[in-house]
KEPA-106246 format. One record per residue (C-alpha): residue in three letters; chain; x, y, z. Coordinates in steps of 0.5 Angstrom, whole numbers. Layout:
BEGIN
dogu = ala; zagu = A; x = X; y = Y; z = Z
...
END
This chain:
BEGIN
dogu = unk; zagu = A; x = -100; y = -69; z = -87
dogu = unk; zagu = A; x = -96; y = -64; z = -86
dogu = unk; zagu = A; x = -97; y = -57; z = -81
dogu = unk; zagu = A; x = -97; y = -50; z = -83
dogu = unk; zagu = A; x = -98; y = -44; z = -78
dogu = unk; zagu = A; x = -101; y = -38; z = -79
dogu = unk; zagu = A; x = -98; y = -32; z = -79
dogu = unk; zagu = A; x = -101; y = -29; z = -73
dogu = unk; zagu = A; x = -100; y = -36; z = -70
dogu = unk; zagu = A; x = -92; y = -35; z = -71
dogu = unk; zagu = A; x = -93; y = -29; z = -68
dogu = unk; zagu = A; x = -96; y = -31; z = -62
dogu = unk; zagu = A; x = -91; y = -36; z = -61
dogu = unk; zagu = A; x = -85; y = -31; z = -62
dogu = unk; zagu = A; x = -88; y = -27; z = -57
dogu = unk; zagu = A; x = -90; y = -32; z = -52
dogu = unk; zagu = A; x = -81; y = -34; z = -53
dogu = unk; zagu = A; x = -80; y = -27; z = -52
dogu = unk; zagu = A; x = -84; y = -27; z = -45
dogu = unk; zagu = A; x = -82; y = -33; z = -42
dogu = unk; zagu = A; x = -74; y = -31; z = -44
dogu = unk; zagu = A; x = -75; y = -24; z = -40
dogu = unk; zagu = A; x = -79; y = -27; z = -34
dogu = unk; zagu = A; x = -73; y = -32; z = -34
dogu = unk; zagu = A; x = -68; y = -26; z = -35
dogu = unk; zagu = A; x = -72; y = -22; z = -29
dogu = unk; zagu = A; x = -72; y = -28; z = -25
dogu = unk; zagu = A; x = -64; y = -30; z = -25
dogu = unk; zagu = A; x = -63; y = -23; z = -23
dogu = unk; zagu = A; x = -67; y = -23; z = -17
dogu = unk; zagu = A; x = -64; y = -30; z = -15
dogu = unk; zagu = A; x = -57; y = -26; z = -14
dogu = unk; zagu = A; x = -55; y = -25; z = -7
dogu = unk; zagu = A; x = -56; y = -19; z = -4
dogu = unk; zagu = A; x = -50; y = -17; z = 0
dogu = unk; zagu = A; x = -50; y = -11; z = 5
dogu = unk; zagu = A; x = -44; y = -8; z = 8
dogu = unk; zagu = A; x = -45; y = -4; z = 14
dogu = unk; zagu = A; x = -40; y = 1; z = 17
dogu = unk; zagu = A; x = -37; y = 7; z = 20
dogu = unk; zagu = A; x = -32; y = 8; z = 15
dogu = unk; zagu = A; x = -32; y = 14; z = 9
dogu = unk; zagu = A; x = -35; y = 13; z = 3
dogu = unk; zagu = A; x = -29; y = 16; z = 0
dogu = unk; zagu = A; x = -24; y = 12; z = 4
dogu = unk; zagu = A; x = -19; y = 6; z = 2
dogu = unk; zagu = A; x = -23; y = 1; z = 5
dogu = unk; zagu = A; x = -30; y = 4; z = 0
dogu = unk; zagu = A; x = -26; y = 4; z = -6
dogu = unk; zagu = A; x = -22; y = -3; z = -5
dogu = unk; zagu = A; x = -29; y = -6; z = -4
dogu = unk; zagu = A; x = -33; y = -2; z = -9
dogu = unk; zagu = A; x = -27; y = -2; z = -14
dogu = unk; zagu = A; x = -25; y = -10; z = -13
dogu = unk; zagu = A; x = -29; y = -13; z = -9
dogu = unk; zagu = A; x = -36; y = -12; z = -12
dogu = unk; zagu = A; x = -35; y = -13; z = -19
dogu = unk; zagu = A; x = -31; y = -19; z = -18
dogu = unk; zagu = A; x = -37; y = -23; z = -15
dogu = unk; zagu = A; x = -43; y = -18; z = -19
dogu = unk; zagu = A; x = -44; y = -25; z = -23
dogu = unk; zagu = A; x = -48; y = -29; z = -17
dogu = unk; zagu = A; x = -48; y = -22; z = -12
dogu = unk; zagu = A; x = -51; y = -16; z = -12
dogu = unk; zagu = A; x = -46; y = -12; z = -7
dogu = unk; zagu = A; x = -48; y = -5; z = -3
dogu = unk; zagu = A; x = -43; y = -2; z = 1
dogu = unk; zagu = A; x = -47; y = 3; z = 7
dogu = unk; zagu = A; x = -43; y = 8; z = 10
dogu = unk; zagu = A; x = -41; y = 14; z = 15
dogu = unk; zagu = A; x = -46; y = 8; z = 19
dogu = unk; zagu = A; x = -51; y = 10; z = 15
dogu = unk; zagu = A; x = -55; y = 2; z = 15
dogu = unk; zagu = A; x = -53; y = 0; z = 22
dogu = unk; zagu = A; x = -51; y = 5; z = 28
dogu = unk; zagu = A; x = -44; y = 4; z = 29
dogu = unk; zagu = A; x = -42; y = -2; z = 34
dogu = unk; zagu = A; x = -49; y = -5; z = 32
dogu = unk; zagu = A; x = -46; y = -9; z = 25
dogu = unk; zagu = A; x = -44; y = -15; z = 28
dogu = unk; zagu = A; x = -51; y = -16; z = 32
dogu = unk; zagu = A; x = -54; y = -15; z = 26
dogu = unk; zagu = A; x = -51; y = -21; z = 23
dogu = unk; zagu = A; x = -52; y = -25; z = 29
dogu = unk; zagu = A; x = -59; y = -24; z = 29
dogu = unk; zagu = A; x = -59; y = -25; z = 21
dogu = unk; zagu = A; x = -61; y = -17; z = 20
dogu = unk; zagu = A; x = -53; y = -16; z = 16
dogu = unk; zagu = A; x = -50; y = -20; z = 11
dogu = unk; zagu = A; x = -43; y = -17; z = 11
dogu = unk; zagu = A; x = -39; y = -12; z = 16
dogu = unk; zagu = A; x = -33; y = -9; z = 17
dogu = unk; zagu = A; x = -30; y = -11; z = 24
dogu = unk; zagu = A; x = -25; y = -10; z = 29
dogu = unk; zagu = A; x = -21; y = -13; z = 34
dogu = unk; zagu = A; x = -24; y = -8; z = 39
dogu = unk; zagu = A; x = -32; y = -9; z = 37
dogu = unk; zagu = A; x = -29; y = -17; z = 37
dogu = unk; zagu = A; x = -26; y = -16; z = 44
dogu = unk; zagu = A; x = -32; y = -15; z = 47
dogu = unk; zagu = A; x = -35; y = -21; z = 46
dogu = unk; zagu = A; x = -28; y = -26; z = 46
dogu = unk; zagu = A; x = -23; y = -23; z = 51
dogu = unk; zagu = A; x = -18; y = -26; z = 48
dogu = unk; zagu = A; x = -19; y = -21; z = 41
dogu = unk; zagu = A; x = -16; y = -16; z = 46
dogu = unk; zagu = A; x = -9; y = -19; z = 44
dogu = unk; zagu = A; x = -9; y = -16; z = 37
dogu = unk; zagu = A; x = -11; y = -9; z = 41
dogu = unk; zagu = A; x = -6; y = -8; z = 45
dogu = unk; zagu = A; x = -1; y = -3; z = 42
dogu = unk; zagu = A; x = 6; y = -5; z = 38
dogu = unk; zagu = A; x = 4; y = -12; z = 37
dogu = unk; zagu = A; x = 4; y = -12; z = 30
dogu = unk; zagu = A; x = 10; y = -10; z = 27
dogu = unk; zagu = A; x = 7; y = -8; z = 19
dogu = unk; zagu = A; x = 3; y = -9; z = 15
dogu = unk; zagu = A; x = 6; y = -15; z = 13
dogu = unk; zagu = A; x = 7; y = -18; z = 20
dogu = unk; zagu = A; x = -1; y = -17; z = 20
dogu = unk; zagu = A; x = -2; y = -22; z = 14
dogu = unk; zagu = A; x = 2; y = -26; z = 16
dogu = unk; zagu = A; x = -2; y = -27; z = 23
dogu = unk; zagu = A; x = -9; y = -27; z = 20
dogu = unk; zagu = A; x = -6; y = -33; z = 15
dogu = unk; zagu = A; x = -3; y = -37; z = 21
dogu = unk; zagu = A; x = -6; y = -43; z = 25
dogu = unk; zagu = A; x = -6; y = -39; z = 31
dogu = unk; zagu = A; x = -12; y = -35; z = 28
dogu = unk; zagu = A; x = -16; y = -42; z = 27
dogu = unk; zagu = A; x = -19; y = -42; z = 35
dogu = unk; zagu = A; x = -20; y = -34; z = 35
dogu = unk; zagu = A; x = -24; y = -36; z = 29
dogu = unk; zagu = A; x = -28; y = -41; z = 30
dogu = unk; zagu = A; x = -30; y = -37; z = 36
dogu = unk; zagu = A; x = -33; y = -32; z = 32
dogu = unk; zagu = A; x = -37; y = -36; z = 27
dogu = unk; zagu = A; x = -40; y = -40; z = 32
dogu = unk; zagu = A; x = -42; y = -35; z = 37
dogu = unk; zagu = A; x = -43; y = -29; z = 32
dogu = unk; zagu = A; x = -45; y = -33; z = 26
dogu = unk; zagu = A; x = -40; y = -29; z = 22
dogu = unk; zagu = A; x = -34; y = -32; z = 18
dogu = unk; zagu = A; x = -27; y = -28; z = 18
dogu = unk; zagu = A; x = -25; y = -27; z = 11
dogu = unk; zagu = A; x = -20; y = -23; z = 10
dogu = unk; zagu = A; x = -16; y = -18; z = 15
dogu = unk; zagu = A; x = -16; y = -10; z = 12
dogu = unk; zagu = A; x = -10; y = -6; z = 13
dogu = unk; zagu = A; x = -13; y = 1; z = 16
dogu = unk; zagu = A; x = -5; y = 4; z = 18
dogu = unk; zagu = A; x = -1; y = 6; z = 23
dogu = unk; zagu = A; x = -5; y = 10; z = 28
dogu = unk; zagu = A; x = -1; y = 16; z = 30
dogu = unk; zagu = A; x = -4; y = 22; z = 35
dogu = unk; zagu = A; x = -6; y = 28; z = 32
dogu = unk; zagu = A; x = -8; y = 34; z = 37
dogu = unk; zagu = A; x = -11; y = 42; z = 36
dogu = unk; zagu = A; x = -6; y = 44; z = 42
dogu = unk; zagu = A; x = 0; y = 47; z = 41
dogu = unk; zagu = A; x = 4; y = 43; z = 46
dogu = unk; zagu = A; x = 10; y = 38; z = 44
dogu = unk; zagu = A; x = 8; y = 31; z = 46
dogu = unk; zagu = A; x = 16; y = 27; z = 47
dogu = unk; zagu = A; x = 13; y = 23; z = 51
dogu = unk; zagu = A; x = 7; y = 19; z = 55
dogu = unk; zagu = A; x = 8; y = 24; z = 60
dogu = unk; zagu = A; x = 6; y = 29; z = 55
dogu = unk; zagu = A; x = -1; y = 28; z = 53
dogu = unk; zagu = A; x = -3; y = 28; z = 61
dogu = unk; zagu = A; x = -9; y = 31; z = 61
dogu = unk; zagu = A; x = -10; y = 31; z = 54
dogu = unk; zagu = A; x = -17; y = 29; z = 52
dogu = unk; zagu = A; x = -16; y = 24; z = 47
dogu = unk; zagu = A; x = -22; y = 21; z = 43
dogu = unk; zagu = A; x = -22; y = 14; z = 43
dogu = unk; zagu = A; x = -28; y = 9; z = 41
dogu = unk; zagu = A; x = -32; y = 7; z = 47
dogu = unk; zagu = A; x = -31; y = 0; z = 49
dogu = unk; zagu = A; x = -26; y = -2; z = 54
dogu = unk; zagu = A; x = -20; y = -4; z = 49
dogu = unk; zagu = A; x = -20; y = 3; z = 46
dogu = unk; zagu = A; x = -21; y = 6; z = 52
dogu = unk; zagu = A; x = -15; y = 3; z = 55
dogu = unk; zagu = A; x = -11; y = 3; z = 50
dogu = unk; zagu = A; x = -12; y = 12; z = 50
dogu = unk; zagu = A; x = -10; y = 11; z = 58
dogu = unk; zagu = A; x = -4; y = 7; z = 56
dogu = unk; zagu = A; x = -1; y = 13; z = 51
dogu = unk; zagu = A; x = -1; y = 17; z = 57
dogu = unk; zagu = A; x = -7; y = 22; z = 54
dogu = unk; zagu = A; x = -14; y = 21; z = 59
dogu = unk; zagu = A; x = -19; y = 17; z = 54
dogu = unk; zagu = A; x = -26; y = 21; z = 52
dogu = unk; zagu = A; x = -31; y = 15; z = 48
dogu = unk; zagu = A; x = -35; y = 19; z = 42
dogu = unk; zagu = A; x = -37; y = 16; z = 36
dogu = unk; zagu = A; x = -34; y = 17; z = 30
dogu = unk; zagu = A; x = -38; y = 22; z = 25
dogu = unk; zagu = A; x = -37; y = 26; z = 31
dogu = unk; zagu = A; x = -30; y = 27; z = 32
dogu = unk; zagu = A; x = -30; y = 34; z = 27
dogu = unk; zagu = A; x = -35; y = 37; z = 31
dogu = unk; zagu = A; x = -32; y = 35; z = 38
dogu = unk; zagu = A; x = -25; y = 37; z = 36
dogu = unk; zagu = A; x = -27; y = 45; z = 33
dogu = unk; zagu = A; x = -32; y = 46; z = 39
dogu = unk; zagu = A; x = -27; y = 43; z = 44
dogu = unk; zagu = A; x = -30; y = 37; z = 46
dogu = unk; zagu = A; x = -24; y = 33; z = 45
dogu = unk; zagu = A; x = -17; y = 36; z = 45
dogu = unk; zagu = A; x = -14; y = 30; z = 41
dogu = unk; zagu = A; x = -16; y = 23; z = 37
dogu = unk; zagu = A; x = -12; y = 17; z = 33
dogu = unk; zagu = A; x = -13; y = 16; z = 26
dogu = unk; zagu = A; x = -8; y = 14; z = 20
dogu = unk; zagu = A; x = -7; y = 19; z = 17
dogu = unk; zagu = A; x = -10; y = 18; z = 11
dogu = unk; zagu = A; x = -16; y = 18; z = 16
dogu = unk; zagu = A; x = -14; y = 25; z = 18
dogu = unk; zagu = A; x = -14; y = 27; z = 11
dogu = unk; zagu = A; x = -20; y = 24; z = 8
dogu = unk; zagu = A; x = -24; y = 27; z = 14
dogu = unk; zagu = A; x = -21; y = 34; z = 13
dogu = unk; zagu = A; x = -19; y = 33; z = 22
dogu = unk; zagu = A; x = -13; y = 37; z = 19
dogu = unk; zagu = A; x = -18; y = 43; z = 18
dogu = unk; zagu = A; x = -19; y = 43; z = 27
dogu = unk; zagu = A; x = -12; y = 41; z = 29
dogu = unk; zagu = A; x = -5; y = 43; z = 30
dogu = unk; zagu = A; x = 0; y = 38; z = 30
dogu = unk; zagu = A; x = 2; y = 30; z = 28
dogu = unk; zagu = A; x = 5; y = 25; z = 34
dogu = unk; zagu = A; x = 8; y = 19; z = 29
dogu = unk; zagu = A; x = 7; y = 14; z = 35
dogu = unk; zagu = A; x = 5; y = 8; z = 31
dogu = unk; zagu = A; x = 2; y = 5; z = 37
dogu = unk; zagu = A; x = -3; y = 1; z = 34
dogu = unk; zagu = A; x = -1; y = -2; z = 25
dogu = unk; zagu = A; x = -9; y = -2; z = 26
dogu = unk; zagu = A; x = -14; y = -7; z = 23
dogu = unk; zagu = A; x = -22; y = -10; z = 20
dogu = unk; zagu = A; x = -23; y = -17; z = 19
dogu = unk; zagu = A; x = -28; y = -17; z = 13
dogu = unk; zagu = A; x = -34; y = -21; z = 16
dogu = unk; zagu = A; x = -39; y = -24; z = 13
dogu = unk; zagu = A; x = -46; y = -27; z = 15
dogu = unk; zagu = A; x = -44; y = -35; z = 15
dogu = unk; zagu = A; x = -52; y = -36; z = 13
dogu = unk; zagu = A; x = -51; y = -33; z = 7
dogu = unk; zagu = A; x = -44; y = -37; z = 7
dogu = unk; zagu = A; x = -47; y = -44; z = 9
dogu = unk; zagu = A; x = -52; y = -42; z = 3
dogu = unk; zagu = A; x = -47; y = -41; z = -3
dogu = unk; zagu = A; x = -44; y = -46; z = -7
dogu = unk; zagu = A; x = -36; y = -49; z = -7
dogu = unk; zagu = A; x = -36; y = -45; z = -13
dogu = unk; zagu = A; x = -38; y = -38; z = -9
dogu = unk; zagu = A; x = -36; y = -40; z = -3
dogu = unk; zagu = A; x = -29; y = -40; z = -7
dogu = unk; zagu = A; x = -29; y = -33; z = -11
dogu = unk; zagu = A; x = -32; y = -29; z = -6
dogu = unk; zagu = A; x = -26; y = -31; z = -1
dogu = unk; zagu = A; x = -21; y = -29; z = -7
dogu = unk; zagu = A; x = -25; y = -22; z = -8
dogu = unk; zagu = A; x = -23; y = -22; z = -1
dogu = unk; zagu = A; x = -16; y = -23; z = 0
dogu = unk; zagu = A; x = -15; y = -19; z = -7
dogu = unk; zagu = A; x = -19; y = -14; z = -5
dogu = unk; zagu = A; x = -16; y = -12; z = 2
dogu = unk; zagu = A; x = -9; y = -13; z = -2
dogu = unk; zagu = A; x = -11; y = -8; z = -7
dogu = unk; zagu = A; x = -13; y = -3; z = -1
dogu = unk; zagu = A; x = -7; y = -6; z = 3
dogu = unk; zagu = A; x = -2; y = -3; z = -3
dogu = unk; zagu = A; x = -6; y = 3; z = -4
dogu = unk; zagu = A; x = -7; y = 6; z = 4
dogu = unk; zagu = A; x = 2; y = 4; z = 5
dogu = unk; zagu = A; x = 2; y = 9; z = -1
dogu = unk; zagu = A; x = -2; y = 14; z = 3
dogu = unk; zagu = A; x = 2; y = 15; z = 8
dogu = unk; zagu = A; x = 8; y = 15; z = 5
dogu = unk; zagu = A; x = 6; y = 21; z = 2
dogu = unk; zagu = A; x = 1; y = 25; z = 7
dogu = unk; zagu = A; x = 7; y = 28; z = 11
dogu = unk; zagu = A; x = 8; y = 33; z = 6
dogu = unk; zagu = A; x = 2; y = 34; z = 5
dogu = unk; zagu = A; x = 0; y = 35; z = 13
dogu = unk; zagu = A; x = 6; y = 39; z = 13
dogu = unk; zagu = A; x = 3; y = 44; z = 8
dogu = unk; zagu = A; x = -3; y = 45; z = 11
dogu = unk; zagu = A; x = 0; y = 48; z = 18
dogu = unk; zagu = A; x = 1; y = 42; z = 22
dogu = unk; zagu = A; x = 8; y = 40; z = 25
dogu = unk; zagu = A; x = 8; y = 32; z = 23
dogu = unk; zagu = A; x = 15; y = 30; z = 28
dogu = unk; zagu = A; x = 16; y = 23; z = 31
dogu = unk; zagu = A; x = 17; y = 23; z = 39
dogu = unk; zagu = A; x = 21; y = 18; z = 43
dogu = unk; zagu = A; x = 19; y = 12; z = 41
dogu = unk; zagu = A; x = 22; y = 7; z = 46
dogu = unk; zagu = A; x = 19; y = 11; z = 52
dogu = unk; zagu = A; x = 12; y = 10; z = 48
dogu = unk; zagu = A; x = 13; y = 3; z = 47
dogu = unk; zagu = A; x = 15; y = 1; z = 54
dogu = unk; zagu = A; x = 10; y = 4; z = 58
dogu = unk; zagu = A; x = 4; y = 1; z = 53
dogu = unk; zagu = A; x = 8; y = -6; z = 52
dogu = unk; zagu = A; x = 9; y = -6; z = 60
dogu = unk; zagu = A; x = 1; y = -4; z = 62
dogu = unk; zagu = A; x = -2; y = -8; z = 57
dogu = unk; zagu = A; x = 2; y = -15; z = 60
dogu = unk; zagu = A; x = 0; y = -13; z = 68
dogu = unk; zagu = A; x = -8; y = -10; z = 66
dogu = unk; zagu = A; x = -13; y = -16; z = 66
dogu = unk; zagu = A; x = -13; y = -16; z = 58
dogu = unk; zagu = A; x = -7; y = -20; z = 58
dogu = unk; zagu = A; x = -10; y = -26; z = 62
dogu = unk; zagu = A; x = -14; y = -28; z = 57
dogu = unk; zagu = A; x = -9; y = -28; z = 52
dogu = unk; zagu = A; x = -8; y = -35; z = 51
dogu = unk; zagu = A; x = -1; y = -38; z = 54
dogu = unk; zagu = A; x = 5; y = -37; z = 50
dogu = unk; zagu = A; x = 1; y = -33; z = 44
dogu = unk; zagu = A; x = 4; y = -27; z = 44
dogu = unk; zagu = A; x = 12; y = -30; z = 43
dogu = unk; zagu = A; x = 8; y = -34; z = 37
dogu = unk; zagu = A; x = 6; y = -27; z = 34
dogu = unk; zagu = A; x = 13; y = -24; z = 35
dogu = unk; zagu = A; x = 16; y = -30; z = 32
dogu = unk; zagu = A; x = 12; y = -29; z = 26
END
């Protein structure tokens, strides 16, 4: 016997098909993993646009990706608590904020250890990185997935004195984030180290605070820090560095296939922005030179030497593990 609907039961169907295809849709998307990136950087930085540009849409199928920045999500030097505690999925990390909690990190802070940009990856990528690693991931519950050019920190100064030498900078209040690591290192470069937060470096150089900071100099021109100094130093004391980080609870919880493309959006992202800050800097003297600033090179031997030498006799290189830093050189 055969079955006929009527109209307004075909309709209802259709409706019902209709209802069901939406709410499943809705829920697909509400599945999507949300991941939360804290950091002090600039929205308009390299690191912003790599991430933004790169990074999120190649994980938008599966992961819904919000960069925070200009610390706007967590304080800045709070981020990898956050994840430890399970309050963050993603950071931008430091070798500095890292050596707070594994000694060792301080390595990868001291001045001229590595040599480029290249030399960078080369390190990130080699064995030797497994132990630091896995101390991270167990400690922190944060897994390292790519290292993030940020360039070569140079000294940039609102006096008019000309700095040849560590010598030069004696009594140059010079702006350094405030852990031990960075603090050392402004000591090691001759200059009297003042901790102050990032999104505080504009004010504290117009009003006098600070006499000085270290940046790259695409740092220096996205933060308009040109505006309140004088001159450039091209120290290059530190090829300086984030690890991208991410929660390993929100790892643990993807499938291979996720686990797999999100570290790929990583390591291109970071080769994307790693090309695009190298371009940079390439081209900022000139512009640093039009604005007014005097942009020279000092004696880099005598700055080498004295950071090298106080780094090797400071507690920092006790923890080093044994025989590492010839492993690094050789790389």
């Amino acid at each position: 016997m055969g079955f006929l609907l009527s109209r307004r039961s075909i309709l209802s169907i259709v409706v019902s098909i209709a209802m069901l295809c939406f709410f499943a849709n809705q829920s697909f998307a509400g599945d999507k993993i949300k991941l939360r990136l804290a950091s002090s950087g600039s929205a308009t930085g390299t690191r912003a646009i790599a991430l933004t540009k790169v990074f999120g849409p190649a994980v938008s199928e599966f992961a819904n990706f919000e960069p925070h920045w200009n610390s706007s999500l967590f304080k800045q030097g709070t981020e990898l608590e956050a994840i430890a505690r399970g309050n963050l999925e993603m950071a931008l990390a430091s070798a500095q904020e890292l050596a707070v909690y594994f000694p060792e990190f301080s390595i990868f802070t001291a001045g001229y250890v590595h040599r480029d940009a290249a030399h960078q990856v080369a390190v990130f990528h080699d064995p030797l990185m497994a132990p630091f690693k896995k101390k991270v991931e167990k400690a922190l519950k944060m897994k390292l997935l790519s290292v993030v050019y940020l360039g070569r920190r140079q000294v940039n100064i609102r006096t008019e004195q000309k700095v040849m030498t560590p010598a030069d900078l004696k009594g140059v209040r010079l702006r350094m984030p405030g852990t031990d690591a960075w603090q050392f290192l402004g000591k090691a470069l001759g200059a009297s180290p003042v901790p102050m937060a990032f999104s505080e470096v504009y004010t504290g150089l117009q009003t006098g605070s600070v006499d000085g900071q270290d940046n790259p100099l695409p740092t220096v021109v996205d933060k308009k820090l040109y505006e309140v100094t004088k001159q450039i130093i091209l120290t290059s004391h530190l090829v300086d560095l984030n690890y991208l980080a991410i929660s390993t609870k929100v790892w643990n919880n993807l499938t291979p296939n996720q686990q797999a493309r999100v570290q790929a959006a990583a390591e291109t992202s970071s080769e994307y922005g790693r090309l695009k800050q190298l371009s940079l800097e390439d081209s900022l003297v000139s512009f640093l030179r039009d604005k007014g600033l005097k942009v020279y090179e000092p004696n880099l031997d005598a700055f080498r030497k004295r950071v090298q030498g106080m780094f090797l006799k400071s507690s920092f290189s006790k923890s080093w593990p044994k025989g590492l830093i010839d492993k690094i050189n050789s790389l």
